[in-house]
N, C-alpha and C positions, 0 to 999 in steps of 0.2 A: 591123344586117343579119342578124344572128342569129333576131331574130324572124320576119323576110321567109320566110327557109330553112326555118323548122320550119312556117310556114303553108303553101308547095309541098309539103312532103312530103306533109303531111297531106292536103291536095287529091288529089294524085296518088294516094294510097294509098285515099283514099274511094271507095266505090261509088256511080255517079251515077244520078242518081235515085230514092233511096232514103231515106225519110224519118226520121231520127235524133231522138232525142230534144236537144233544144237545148244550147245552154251560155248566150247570154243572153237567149233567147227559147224559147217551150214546145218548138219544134220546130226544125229545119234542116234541109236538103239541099242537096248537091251536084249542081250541072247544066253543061252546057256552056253557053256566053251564042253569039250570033253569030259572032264572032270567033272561035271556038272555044277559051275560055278557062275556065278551070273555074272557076266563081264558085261561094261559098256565099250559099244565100237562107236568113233565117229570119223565122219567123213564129209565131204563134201568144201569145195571152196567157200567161205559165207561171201568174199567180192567176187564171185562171176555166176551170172544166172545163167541156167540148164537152157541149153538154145537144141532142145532134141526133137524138136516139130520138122526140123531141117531133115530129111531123109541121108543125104549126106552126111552129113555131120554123124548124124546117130550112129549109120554103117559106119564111119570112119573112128568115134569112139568105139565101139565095140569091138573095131578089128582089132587099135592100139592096147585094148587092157584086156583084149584074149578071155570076155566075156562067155564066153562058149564052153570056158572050162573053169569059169570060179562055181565052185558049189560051196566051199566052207563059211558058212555065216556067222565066223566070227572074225571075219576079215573087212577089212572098209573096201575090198574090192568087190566081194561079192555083192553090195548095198550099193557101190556105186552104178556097177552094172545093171543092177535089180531099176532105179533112179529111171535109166536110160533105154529101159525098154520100152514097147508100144504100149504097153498100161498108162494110164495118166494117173498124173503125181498125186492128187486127191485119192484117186484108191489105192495107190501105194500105201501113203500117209495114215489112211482110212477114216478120211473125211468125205460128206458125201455133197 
């Protein structure tokens, strides 16, 4: 039950929607789900770095994960896509 507790805290305490460097995935963030329940999504490979400077490349992820229609942000696909846009990752992240 111990463990349950330090995960609420932790949730509670995090800023939501805000993208974190991971613990067992590259990335994570905190979001509300429906219910209004603070879920952790995470995503990203932590061995392969985002090669999205490539113009290629980026259209070509974007085609394969149908970017164009994730909107739900409590999916690791809409975050991935979000990653792979032409924003840079610092302001993603929300570092400056």
């Amino acid at each position: 039950m111990a463990g349950k507790f330090k995960g609420t805290v932790a949730k509670s305490r995090a800023k939501l929607g805000k993208v974190l460097p991971g613990d067992t995935k590259k990335f994570k963030v905190f979001v509300k789900n429906a219910k209004g329940n603070v879920v952790k999504v995470n995503f990203g490979d932590p061995n392969m770095e985002i090669k999205r400077d490539n113009p290629a490349r980026r259209r070509n992820f974007r085609a394969r994960h149908n970017c164009a229609t994730a909107t739900d942000r409590t999916t690791p696909r809409y975050w991935s896509c979000r990653m792979w846009s032409k924003r840079s990752v610092s302001s993603i992240m929300g570092k400056k």
